[in-house]
C-alpha positions, 0 to 999 in steps of 0.5 A: 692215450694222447702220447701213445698217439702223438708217438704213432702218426702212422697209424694215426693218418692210417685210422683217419684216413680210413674212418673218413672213406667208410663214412664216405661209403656209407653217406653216398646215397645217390650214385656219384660217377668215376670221377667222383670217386677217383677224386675222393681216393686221391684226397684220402691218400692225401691224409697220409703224408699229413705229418710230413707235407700238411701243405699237399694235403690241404691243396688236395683236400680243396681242390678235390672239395671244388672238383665235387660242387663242380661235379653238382654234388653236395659235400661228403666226408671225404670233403673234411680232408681240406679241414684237416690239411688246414689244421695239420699246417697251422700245427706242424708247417709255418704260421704264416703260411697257415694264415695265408691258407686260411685266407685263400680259403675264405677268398675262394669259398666267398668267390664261389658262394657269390657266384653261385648266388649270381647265377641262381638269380638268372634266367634261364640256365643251369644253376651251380651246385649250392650248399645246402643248408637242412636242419636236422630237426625238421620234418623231410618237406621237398618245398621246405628244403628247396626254401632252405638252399642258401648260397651266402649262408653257406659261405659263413658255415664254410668259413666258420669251419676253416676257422675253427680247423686254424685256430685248432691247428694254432693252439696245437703248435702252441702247446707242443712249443710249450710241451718243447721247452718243458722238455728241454729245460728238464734236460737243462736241469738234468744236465746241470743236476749231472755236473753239479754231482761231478763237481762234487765228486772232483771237490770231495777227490780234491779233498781228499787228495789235501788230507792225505798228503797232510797226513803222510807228509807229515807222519813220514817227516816225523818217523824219518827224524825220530828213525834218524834220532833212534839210530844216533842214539842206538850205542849209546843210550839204547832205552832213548832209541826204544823210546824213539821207536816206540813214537815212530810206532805211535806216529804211523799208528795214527797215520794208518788210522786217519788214512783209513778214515779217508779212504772209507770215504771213498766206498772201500771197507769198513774203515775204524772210523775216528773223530776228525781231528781239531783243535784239541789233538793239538798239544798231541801233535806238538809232543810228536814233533817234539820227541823228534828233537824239534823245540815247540812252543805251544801258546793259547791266547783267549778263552778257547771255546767249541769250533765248527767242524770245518774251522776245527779240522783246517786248524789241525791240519794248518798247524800239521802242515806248517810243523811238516815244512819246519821239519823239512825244510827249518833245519836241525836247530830250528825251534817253533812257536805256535800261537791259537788267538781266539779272537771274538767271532775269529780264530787266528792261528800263527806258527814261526820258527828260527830257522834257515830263511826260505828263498821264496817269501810265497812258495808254491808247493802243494802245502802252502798252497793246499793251506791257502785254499782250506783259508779262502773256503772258509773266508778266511786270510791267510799269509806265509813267508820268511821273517826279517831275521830269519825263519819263517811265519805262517798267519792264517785268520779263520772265521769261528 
């Protein structure tokens, strides 16, 4: 109910504004002349530019509030409007301009109240419209309600409602302040929500992105070496090059199945979902590289034992990635160590072949830098870069 009205000021000042002339209409017993309500119609207009200019309304409603006690009339509802105009600028307009009203207010109530006390107590002369103060309660007595008209007392019940009418207007401003920064720190968090999302997004694209190239990089190496070995062998030995085939079939066989597995994860079909390879594939990844000709050495130093997920997986993909670049890049008579150190509390993987010396002790293709950064988000360390002799090393310490 409140929001919708907060939603429609319009109608808002609209239904006030009418609400506050019928009840003028209906209290205004004795006859009050033209000016009278000339003076109320204008203060009634004012109620509807509230929103916008609260300050015209509240110079309106009190200036045609002291036209009627000029008048010699008694205050009417439509005398509200100063009130009203008080709130609206202690709630919409700038508190030190509220404030200010508010003191002018009470300046000119109390000016009016002591005059009206002072001229009352002369005589003769007409006296000055007074606030008349009744109980409501109290049997209709003409003597009890002249005894009743209090000058001063009317200057505290004035006040009073300027008061009330500021504070009102002070703790609507205050509440829709707090109600602002609500709102925005929602937006904030939505906001943040929104970026925390992409940035997953973008992670997990980057993610991907690293699998795959591990995967092809190294699927297309060894199926180009074992085509290679096949083709040299095929007048020759004809069963080494069925052989050879029948590993270049089984290598891009389980290429095609972890590239489905990846591409599953971006929404597609149902892919033939597979464990993530770790540790335990290996030694199947060692017999791959070596039926494409290339000696490796597989050592195991420690008790092995269970690894996390993510420490299982950037294992496998460290070793597949450094007998990818001994493949491409070590030459045809390079050979590989691999050696798995279960430490207690880290896994430290080292992979070093004889082969020609790189030129670049760091290198900055997507490899080595794709293995440094499976190493650092996990904590890790890790090290690449040619040995004295020859060949080169690849040290990564994961934490397990």
């Amino acid at each position: 109910m409140l929001a919708n009205l907060r939603s429609h000021p319009k109608a808002v000042d609209i239904g006030l504004t009418v609400l506050i002339g019928l009840s003028t209409v209906v209290s205004a017993d004795d006859p009050e002349g033209l000016e009278w309500w000339l003076t109320s119609l204008v203060a009634l207009a004012s109620l509807l530019v509230r929103h916008r200019n609260p300050l015209i309304t509240f110079s309106t409603g009190s200036a045609v509030s002291l036209l009627h006690l000029a008048m010699g009339n008694d205050l009417r509802p439509v005398d509200v409007v100063a009130l009203i105009g008080l709130f609206s600028v202690a709630a919409w307009g700038s508190r030190r301009l509220s404030l200010t009203l508010l003191a002018a207010g009470l300046l000119v109530a109390g000016a009016w109240s002591f005059h009206a006390s002072q001229t009352n107590s002369r005589e003769p002369g007409p006296p000055p419209p007074r606030i008349i103060i009744i109980d409501p309660l109290a049997p209709f007595d003409v003597e009890t309600d002249a005894r009743q008209v209090q000058d001063w007392g009317g200057f505290a019940g004035i006040g009073l409602s300027l008061t009330v009418a500021w504070l009102a207007g002070l703790n609507t401003r205050q509440r829709r302040i707090r109600l602002s920064v609500l709102e925005q720190r929602a937006a904030d968090l939505e906001r943040e929500r929104d970026t925390q999302a992409a940035l997953a997004v973008v992670a997990e694209r980057g993610r991907i992105s690293r699998e795959l190239h591990d995967v092809v990089a190294h699927a297309l190496s060894v199926m180009v070496l074992q085509a290679q070995g096949a083709q040299a062998e095929l007048e020759r030995r004809p069963e080494r090059s069925r052989e050879a085939m029948d590993a270049v079939v089984g290598t891009g066989r389980t290429a095609l199945s972890e590239i489905r597995r990846l591409l599953g994860a971006l929404g597609g079909d149902e892919p033939d979902w597979e464990p993530q390879p770790g540790a335990e594939r290996l030694p199947r990844l060692v017999a791959d590289v070596r039926s494409a000709g290339t000696p490796v050495e597989f050592l195991v130093e420690g008790e092995p034992r269970p690894l996390p997920s993510t420490v299982d997986l950037a294992a496998y993909r460290i070793v597949q990635e450094a007998l990818t670049n001994v493949l491409k890049h070590a030459g045809p008579d390079a050979s590989v160590t691999i050696v798995m150190r279960y430490g207690p509390g880290s896994l430290e993987i080292e992979v070093s072949d004889d082969g020609v010396r790189a030129a670049s002790p760091s290198g900055t293709g997507h490899g080595l830098e794709g293995m440094r950064e499976r190493v650092n988000v996990l904590g890790g360390t890790f090290e690449a870069g040619p040995r004295a002799d020859r060949g080169f090393t690849v040290r990564a310490t994961l934490p397990s």
